[in-house]
C-alpha positions as CSV (number, residue, x, y, z in Angstrom):
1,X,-1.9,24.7,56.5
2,X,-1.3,26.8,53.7
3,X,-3.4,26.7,50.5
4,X,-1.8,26.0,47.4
5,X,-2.2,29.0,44.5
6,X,-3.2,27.4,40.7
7,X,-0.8,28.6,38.2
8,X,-2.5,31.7,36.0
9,X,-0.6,31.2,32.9
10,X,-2.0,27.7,31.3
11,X,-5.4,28.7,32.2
12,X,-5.0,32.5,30.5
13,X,-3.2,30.6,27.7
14,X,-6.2,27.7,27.1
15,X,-8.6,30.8,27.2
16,X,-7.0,32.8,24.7
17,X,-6.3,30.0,22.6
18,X,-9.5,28.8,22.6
19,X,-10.8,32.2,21.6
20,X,-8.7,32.1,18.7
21,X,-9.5,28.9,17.7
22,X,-13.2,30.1,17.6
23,X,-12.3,33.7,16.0
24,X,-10.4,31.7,12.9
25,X,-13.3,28.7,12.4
26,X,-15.9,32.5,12.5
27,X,-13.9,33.7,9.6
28,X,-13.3,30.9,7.7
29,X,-17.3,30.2,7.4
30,X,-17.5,34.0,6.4
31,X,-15.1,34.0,4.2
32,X,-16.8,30.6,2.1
33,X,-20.2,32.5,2.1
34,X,-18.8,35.5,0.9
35,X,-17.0,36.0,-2.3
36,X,-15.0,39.1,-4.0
37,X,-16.0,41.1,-6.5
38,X,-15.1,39.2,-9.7
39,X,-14.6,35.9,-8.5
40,X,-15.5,32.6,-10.0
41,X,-18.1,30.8,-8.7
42,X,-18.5,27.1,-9.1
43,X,-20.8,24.7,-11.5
44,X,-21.2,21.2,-12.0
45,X,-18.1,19.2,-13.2
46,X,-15.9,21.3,-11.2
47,X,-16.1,23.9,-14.3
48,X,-16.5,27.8,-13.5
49,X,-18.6,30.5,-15.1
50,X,-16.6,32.8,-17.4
51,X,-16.8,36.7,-17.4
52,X,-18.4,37.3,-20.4
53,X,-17.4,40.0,-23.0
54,X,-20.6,40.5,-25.2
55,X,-18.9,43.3,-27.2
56,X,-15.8,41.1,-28.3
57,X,-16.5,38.7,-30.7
58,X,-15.4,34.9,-29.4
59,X,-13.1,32.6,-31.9
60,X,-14.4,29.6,-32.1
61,X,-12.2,26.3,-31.8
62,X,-12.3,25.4,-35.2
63,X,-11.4,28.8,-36.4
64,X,-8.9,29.9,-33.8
65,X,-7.1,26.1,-35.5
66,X,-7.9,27.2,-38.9
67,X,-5.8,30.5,-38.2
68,X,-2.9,29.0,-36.4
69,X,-2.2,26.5,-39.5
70,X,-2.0,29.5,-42.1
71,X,-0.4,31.6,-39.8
72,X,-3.3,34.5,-40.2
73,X,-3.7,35.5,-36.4
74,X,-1.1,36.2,-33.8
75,X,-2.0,34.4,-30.5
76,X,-1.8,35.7,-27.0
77,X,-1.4,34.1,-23.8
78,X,-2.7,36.2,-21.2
79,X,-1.5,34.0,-18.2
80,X,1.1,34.3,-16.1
81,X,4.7,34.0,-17.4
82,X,5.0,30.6,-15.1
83,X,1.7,29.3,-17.1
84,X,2.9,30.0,-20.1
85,X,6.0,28.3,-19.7
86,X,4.3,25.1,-18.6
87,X,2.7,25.2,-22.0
88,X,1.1,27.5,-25.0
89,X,0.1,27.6,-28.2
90,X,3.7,27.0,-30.8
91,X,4.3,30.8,-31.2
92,X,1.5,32.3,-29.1
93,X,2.9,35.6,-27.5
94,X,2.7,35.9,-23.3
95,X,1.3,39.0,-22.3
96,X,0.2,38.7,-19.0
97,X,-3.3,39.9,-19.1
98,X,-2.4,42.5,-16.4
99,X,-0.1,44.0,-18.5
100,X,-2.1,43.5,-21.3
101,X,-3.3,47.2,-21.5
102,X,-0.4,48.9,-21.5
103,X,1.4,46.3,-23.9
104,X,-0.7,46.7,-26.7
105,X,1.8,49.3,-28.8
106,X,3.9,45.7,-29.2
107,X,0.9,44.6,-31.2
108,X,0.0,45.4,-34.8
109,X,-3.6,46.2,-35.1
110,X,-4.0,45.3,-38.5
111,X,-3.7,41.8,-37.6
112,X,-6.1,39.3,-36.0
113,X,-5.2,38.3,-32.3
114,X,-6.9,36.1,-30.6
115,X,-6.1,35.9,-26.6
116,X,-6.6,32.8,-24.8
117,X,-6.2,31.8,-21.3
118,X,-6.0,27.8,-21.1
């Protein structure tokens, strides 16, 4: 009688899978104790910390209104142009705030802007 061989392939291919399997769940717990250089990390209320600026002076919501009725401050919408388009401020600028830095000759200095992001 001869004896039967088991087929390689589905067992190699469960192995290897399996491995795989493992290797992505390993990354993905890394990956959520871990995080980059600048990120956000989150509080209660599902609200996030802000960089904070402490040389730049925040506006606050009552003045930021104030300006936008008289027209005193020109308003800048650093998000993305798809953001922006889903709504702004009535006449707010978008400068994306990547671009930002090297967009600023479009700006007149001698006028008060006030960049927002939501």
């Amino acid at each position: 009688m001869r004896k039967r061989k088991t087929p390689k392939f589905p067992v190699l291919l469960l192995v290897v899978g399996g491995f795989l399997i493992m290797l992505a769940a390993l990354l993905s717990l890394y990956q959520g104790k871990t995080s980059p250089i600048g990120s956000q990390s989150p509080l209660p209320e599902g609200r996030y910390e802000e960089e904070t600026y402490p040389e730049i002076e925040r506006v606050s919501l009552a003045d930021a209104k104030a300006a936008s009725d008289t027209g005193s401050a020109v308003f800048i919408d650093v998000r993305i142009a798809e953001a922006y388009i889903g709504g702004h401020i009535p006449g707010a600028l978008n400068i994306p705030l990547g671009d930002l830095e090297t967009r600023l000759n479009e700006l007149n200095p001698n006028q008060w802007i006030i960049t927002y992001c939501t």
